[in-house]
N, C-alpha and C positions, 0 to 999 in steps of 0.2 A: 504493500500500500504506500503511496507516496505521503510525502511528510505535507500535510494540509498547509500549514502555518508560511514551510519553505515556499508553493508552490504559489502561493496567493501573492507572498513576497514578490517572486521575480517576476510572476502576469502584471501585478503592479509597476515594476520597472521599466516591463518592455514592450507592454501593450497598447499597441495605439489605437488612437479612435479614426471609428471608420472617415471613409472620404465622402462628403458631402456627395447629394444623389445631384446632379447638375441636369436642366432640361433643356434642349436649345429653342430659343426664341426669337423673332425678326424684332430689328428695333423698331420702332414704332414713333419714336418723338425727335424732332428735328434739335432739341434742346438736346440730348444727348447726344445726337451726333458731332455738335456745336464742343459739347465739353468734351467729347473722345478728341476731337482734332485737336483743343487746343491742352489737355490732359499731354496727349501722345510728343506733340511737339514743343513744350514744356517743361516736361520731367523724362521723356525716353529718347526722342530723337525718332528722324528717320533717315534711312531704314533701321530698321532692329538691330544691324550691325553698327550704327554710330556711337552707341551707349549714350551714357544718361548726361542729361544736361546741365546739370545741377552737381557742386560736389558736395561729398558726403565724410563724415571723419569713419574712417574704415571700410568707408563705403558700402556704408551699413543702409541710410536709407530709413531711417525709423520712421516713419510713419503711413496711415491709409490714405487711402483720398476716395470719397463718396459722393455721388454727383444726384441731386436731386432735382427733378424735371415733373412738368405738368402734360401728362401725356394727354392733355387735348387740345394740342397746339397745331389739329389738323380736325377739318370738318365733322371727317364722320367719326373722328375719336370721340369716345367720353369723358370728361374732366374728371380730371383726380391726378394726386400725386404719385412719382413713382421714385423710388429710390434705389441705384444701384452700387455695388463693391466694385470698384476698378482694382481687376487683381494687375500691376503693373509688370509681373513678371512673364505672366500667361498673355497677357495682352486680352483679358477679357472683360465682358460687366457681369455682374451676378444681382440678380433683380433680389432684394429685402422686401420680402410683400410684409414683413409686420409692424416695423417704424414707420412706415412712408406717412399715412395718415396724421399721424403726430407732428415726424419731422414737417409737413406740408403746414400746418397751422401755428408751429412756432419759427418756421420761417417766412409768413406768408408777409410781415412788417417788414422787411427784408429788400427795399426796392430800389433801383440805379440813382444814382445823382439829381437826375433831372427826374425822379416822379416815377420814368418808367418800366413797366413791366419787365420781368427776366426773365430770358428763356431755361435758364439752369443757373443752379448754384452748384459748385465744387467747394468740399467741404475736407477741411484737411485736418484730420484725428493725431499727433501724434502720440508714439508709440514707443515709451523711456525704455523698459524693457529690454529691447534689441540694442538699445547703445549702452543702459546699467549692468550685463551680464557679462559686456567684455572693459567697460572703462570703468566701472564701479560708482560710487554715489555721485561723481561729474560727468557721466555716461546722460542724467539728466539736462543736463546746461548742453550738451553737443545735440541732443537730438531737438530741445528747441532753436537750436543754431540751424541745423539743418532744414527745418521743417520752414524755419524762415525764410532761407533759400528759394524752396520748394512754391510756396508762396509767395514769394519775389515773382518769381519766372512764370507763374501763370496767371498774374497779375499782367506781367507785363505784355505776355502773350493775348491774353484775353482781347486786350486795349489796343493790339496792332488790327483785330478783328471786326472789333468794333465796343460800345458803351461797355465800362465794367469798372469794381468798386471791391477792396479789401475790407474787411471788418474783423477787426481783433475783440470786441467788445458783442455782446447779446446773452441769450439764455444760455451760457454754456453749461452750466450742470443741468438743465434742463436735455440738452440735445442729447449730453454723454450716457444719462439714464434712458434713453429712448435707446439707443443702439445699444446697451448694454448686454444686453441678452444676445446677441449675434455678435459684435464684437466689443468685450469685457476690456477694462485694463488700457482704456483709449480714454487720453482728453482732449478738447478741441480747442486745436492750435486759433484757427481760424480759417472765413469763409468768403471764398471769390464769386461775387455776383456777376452772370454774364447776362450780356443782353444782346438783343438781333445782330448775327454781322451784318458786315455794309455788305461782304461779299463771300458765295460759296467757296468751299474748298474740301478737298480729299480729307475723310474724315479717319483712316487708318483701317486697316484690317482686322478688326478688334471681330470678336463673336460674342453674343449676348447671351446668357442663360439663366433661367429661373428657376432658385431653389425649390426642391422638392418637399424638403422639410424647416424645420427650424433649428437647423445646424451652422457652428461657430464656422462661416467659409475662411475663414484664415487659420486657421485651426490652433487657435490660445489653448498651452500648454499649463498644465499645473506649478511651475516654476516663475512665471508670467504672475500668477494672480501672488503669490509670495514678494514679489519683486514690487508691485502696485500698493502691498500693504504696509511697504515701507515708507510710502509719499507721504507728505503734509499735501492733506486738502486743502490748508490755505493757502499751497502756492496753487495747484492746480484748477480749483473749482469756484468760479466766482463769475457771478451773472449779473443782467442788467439790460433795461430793453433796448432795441435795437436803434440805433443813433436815427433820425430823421433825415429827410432828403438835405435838405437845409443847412444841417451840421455836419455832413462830408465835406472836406476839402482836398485838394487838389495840392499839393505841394511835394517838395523835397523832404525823406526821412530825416535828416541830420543836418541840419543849419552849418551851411559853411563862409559866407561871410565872403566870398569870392565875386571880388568888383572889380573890374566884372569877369565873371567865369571861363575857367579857360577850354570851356567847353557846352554846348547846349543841354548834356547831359547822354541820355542813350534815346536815338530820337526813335518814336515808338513805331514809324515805318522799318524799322530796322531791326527791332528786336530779334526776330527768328536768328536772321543771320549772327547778331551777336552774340547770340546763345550757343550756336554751332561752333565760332571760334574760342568761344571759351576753352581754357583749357587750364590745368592744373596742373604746376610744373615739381616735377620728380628731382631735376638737377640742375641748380643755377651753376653755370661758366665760372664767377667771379667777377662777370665785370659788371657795369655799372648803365641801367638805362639815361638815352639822352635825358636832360631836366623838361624840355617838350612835354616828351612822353610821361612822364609823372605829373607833370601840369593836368596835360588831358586828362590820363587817368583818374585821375580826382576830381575833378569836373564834373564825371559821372554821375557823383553827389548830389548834384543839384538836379537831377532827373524828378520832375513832377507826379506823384503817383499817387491817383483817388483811395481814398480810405478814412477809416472813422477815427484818424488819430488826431489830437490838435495841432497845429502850425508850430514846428520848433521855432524856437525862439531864442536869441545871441546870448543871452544871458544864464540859459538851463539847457537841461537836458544833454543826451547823449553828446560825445565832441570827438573830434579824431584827432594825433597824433602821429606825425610821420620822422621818424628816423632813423640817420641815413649818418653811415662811415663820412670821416672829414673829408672835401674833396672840393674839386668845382661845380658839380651837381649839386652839394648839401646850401653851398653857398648859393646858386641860382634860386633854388629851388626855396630856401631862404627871405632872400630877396623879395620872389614872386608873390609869396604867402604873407609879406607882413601887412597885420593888420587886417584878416582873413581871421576866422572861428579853426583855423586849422592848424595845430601848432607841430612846430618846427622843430628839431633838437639833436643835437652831435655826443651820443655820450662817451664823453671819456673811454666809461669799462667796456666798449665792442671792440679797445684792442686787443682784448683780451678775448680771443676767439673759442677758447675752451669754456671761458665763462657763459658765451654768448649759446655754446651748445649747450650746456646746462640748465640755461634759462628757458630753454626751448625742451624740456625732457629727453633730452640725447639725442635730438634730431641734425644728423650732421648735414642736412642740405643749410642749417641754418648759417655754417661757418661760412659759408662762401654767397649768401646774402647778399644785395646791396644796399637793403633797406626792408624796412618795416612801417605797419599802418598798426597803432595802435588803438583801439574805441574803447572809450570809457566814459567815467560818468560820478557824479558826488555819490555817495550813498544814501546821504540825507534826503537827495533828491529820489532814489533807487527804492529805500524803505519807507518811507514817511507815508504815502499816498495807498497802500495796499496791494496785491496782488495785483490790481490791473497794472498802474505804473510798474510794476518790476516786468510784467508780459512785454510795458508796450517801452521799454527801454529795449531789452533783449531783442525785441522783433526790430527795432531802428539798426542796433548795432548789425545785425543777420543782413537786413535789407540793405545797408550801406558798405555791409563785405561784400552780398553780390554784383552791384552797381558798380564796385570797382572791381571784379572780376572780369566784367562785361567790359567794362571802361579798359582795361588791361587788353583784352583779348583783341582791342578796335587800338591799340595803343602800342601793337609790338612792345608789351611789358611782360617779365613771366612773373605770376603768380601761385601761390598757395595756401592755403587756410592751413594757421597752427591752432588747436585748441587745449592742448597740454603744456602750459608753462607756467613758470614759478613769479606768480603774482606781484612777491617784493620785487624779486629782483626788476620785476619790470615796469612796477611805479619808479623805482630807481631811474631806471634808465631814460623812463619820459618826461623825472621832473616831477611826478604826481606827488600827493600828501599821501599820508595810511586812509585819509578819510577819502579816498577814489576807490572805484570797481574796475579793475580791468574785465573787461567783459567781451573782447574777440582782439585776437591778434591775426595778423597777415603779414607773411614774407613777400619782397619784391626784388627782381635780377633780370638777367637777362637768361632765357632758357639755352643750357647744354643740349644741342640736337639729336631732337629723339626723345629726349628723355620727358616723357609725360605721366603721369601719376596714374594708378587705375582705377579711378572714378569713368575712366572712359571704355573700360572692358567690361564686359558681362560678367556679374556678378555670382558667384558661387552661394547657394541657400539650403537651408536649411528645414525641416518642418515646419508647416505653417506659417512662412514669410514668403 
């Protein structure tokens, strides 16, 4: 007779749950074909061989994205909402027939700029978990870094298409408990409102299918809800209704003070392609971009983009920092910025190149460097105001790494996102007091040929992602 006790042990360790029953179905709403397009060429690329557009620390990718649509946005449809899972990796939608009703009447306030109607909202969950299990309790700070990203880029996509509008603020614990039972252990980052494009386009070879049952399609692991039970809800869970048309504005995330700019920003005919040259550099040369091109780059900043956030202002909020080895660039570059919200600085200890990898958690591309962007921000301003301000710092700082990403990529500048370093060390180096947050750092060089990071390969997965 087998040992009970043993046998229950290891079915518990290594038995997995079944694969959702999947049923294929034609889509039906012109709203989703709207958000697969701009889904698809946002965060995947095309074709499927370009990889993702967006970088990721590990290239992990923590988060969902859920796209919710009024499937009677055609004659002989019948009104009602529909909501589907974009699985990013299969390239498919998976229709949620039991949140939609819900999700449809606490997004139904939810409306463009101007008053009107949306054809879909894409709605982006992120997912701490996938970046807590390999970077540990700051595995949380990278996946809303990431997620920010993600949100950058189909924002910006949306808006080359036609009307649309970020919102970091509404019913979020309201939404989270509505998907919960389908996918657990998800908060909501935030949600892009699309509205009619000006003009059709190839909407990607995605395949639609609807669940057969009320099965988790991403398939959350019992490790997952352990790792969830670690969070403070007060960072994650905090609501409030949906900003009015009236109170969107239209501006740049990160006030830079740049009179006048040395650059128009990333102009939004242009997005796709900018997204494409993006790229994330594996190995800087050593040498040093022209002072031009770091001008531009940062210009980028000043890219206009609809959302429920308030108008930064010269006196608060998030700020950037750029510094750069002593040279004739530091000094242009210097020069260019005085007197600009963007400060400037030569520290001493970069010639201390060992230091410099230390400060960077033993990332040696940082030795050979030509420079850094650093974002950050008072504390007092970071804690004082709740959970929403600490969201809507973090999401400036995300959104003004990838605007210079983009800005880099149109800038012959290499670029990479660092999110593991040693926070003295690096108020040190910018000049900051203890009472600043470093909150995203980025390297700047000229890229060694070839050498590209693998945010641009296909991705290796795991269950359930």
């Amino acid at each position: 007779m087998p040992d009970e006790r043993l046998l229950a042990a290891w079915l518990d360790m290594t038995e997995l749950p079944p694969v959702p029953r999947l049923e294929v179905e034609e889509p039906r709403s012109q709203g989703l074909r709207q958000a697969v397009r701009v889904v698809t060429d946002a965060l995947l690329g095309r074709p499927a061989q370009e990889g993702r557009q967006v970088p990721s620390a590990g290239a992990i990718y923590p988060y969902d994205v859920l796209v919710l649509v009024d499937e009677g946005d055609r004659p002989r449809d019948s009104p009602g909402p529909a909501l589907f899972w974009m699985d990013l990796l299969r390239r498919t939608c998976v229709r949620l027939g039991g949140p939609a009703t819900r999700l449809g009447r606490l997004l139904r306030p939810a409306r463009l700029p101007d008053g009107g109607e949306p054809v879909a909202h894409v709605i982006l969950l992120a997912r701490p978990w996938l970046s807590m299990r390999k970077y540990g309790s700051r595995g949380y700070l990278y996946t809303q870094l990431d997620t920010g990203h993600a949100a950058t880029n189909l924002l910006g996509t949306a808006l080359q298409d036609g009307p649309a509008v970020l919102r970091l603020h509404g019913p979020r614990a309201e939404i989270r408990a509505a998907v919960a039972p389908w996918l657990p252990h998800r908060e909501v980052h935030s949600i892009v409102t699309i509205g009619r494009p000006h003009t059709s386009g190839e909407s990607g070879d995605w395949a639609t299918f609807r669940m057969a049952g009320d099965d988790d399609p991403a398939g959350t692991g019992q490790l997952e809800g352990v790792c969830w039970s670690g969070l403070s809800e007060a960072v994650y869970d905090s609501s409030q209704p949906f900003a009015a048309s009236a109170r969107l504005h239209t501006a740049a995330p990160v006030a830079t003070g740049l009179r006048p700019s040395p650059s128009d920003g990333i102009p939004l005919t242009q997005w796709r392609e900018a997204s494409r040259r993006r790229q994330s550099c594996k190995r800087f040369s050593g040498d040093t971009p022209e002072p031009h091109g770091l001008l531009s780059m940062l210009g980028a900043l000043d890219t206009p983009l609809p959302a429920d956030l308030a108008e930064a202002t010269p006196d608060r909020g998030v700020r950037a920092t750029l510094l750069l080895h002593d040279g004739t660039t530091a000094k242009a570059c210097s020069e260019a910025l005085r007197g600009s919200r963007i400060g400037v600085t030569v520290p001493d200890r970069f010639r201390d190149l060992d230091l410099l990898v230390r400060s960077c958690m033993g990332q040696a591309n940082a030795r050979v460097a030509a420079g850094f962007v650093l974002f950050h921000i008072p504390r007092d301003e970071l804690f004082s105001g709740g959970p929403c301000d600490l969201r809507d710092a973090v999401f400036r700082a995300s959104c003004g790494a990838h605007l210079l990403c983009l800005g880099a990529g149109r800038n012959s500048v290499a670029i990479t996102t660092i999110g593991g370093y040693d926070p003295d060390l690096w108020r040190e180096f910018a000049g900051l007091s203890v009472g600043d947050e470093p909150l995203y750092l980025l390297a700047l060089g000229v890229d060694q040929a070839g050498s590209i990071k693998h945010d641009r390969a296909q991705v290796a997965y795991a269950h359930g992602e």
